[in-house]
C-alpha positions in Angstrom: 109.0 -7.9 -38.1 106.3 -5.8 -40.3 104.9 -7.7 -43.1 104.7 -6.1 -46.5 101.0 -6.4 -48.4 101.5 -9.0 -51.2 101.6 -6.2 -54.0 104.5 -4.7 -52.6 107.1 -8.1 -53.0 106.0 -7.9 -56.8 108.4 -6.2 -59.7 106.9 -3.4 -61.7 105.5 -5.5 -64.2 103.3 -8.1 -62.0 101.6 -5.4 -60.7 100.7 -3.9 -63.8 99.0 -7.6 -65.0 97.8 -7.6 -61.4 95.6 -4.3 -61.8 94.6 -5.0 -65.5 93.4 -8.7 -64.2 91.8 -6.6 -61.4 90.1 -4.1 -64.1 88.9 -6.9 -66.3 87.1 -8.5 -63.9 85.6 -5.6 -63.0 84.7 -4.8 -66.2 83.2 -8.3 -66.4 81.3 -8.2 -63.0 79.9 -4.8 -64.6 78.7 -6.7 -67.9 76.9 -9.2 -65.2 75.1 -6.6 -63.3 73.9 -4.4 -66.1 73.0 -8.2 -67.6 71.0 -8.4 -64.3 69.5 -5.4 -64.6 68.2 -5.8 -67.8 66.4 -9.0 -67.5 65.0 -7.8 -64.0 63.9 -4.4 -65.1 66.0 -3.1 -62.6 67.3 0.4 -63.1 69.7 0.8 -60.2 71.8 -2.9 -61.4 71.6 -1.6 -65.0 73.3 1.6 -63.4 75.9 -0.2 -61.7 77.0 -2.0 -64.2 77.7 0.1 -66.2 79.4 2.3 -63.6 81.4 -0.8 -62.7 82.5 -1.1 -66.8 83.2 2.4 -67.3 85.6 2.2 -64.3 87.1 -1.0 -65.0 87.9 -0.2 -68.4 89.6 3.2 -67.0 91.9 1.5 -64.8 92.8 -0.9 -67.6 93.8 2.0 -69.3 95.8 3.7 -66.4 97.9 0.3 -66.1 98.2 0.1 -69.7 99.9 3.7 -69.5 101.8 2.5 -66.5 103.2 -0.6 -68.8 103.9 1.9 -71.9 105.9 4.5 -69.9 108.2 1.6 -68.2 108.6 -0.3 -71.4 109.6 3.7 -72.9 111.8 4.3 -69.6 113.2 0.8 -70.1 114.4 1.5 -73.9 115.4 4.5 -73.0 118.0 3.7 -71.0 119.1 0.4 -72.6 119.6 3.2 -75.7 121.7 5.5 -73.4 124.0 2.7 -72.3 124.8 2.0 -76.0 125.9 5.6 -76.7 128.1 6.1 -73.8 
């Protein structure tokens, strides 16, 4: 019997909080790097960490999306139902 990664058993919206926890702690591990970088004089860790923000906080934004179009998907059809 195959075995399934662990993000594939969750619903919709676990995996959503999943990647945004994911994305904030990259954001985070960014804000330590570039804090690293700083205080070492260290160009390539300032670099980094920013990097590391930049795409943290853009896939906190993708699963944000994710969570507004199946909320909108979601109401949608709960608002279809009540018509017909």
């Amino acid at each position: 019997m195959e075995k399934k990664p662990f993000t594939k058993n969750l619903k919709e919206e676990e995996k959503t909080a999943l990647e945004r926890s994911k994305a904030k702690a990259q954001e985070t591990k960014g804000v330590v790097k570039e804090a690293v970088g700083k205080a070492t004089d260290n160009t390539k860790l300032k670099t980094e960490g920013k990097v590391d923000q930049f795409v943290g906080k853009a896939k906190d934004d993708v699963a944000k999306a994710k969570d507004a179009a199946h909320d909108a998907g979601e109401k949608f059809h709960k608002d279809l139902n009540k018509k017909y």
